[in-house]
C-alpha positions, -999 to 999 in steps of 0.1 A, spaced: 715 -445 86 743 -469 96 732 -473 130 694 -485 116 714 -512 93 737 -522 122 709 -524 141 688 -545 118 717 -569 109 721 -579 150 682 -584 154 668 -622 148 638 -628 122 603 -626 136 594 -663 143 579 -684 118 556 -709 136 546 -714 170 568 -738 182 599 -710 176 582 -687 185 580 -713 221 617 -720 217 626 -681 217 604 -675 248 625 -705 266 655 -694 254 642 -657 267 636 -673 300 667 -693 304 691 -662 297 673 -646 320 675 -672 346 715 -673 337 719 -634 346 696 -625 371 689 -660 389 649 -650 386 626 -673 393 614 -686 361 580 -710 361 571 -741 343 538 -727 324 523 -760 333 519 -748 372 501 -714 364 462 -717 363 450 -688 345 422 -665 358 403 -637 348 421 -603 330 430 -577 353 446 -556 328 462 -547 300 496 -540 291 520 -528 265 526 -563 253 489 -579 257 467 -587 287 476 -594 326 462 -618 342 449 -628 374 467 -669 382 476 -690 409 510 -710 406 517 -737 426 549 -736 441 561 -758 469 529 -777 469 509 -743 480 489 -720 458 500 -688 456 482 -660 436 500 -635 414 497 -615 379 509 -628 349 518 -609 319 517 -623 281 532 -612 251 508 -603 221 521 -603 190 531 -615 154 560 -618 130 580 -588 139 563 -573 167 564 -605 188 600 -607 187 600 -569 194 579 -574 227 596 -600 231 629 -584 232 615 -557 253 595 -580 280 633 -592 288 643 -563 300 615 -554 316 619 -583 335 657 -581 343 647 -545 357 619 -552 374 641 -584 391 672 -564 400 651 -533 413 631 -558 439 667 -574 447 680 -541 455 649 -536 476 650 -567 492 688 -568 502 686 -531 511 
């Protein structure tokens, strides 16, 4: 089908290491950050708690980040995944995000 090849031309190869597949979570984050102006969090301020949950695209878990010098609890999601299927729940955690980010702004500004 020519909308599969089309399709298939556009999408990026599955990382290869860890460290792209790091640089394609950044780069994930800062397009985010550039479209939606959502809060995006060095991973260095989230402690990591117990799992709550699980999800689509791996666990959720129960963290504190610190953020203006207070901790503040939240859930945090990760993405499970290898090769292909990373980049795919990758791809879809984005606009998951981008959703769930303009649907609370709506909320928020009424």
């Amino acid at each position: 089908d020519e909308d599969e090849d089309e399709e298939a031309e556009d999408a990026a190869p599955p990382p290869a290491t860890v460290a792209e597949s790091r640089e394609r979570i950044e780069g994930s984050f800062a397009k985010l950050k550039d479209e939606t102006n959502v809060a995006v969090l060095p991973l260095r301020s989230i402690k990591f708690g117990k799992v709550i949950g699980k999800g689509a695209f791996g666990t959720v878990r129960l963290g504190l980040c610190s953020i203006g010098g207070r901790l503040v609890p939240m859930a945090v999601k990760t993405i499970v995944g290898k090769g292909k299927l990373f980049a795919e729940r990758l791809e879809c955690f984005e606009t998951e995000a981008r959703v769930s980010w303009l649907a609370s702004k709506e909320a928020r500004e009424g």
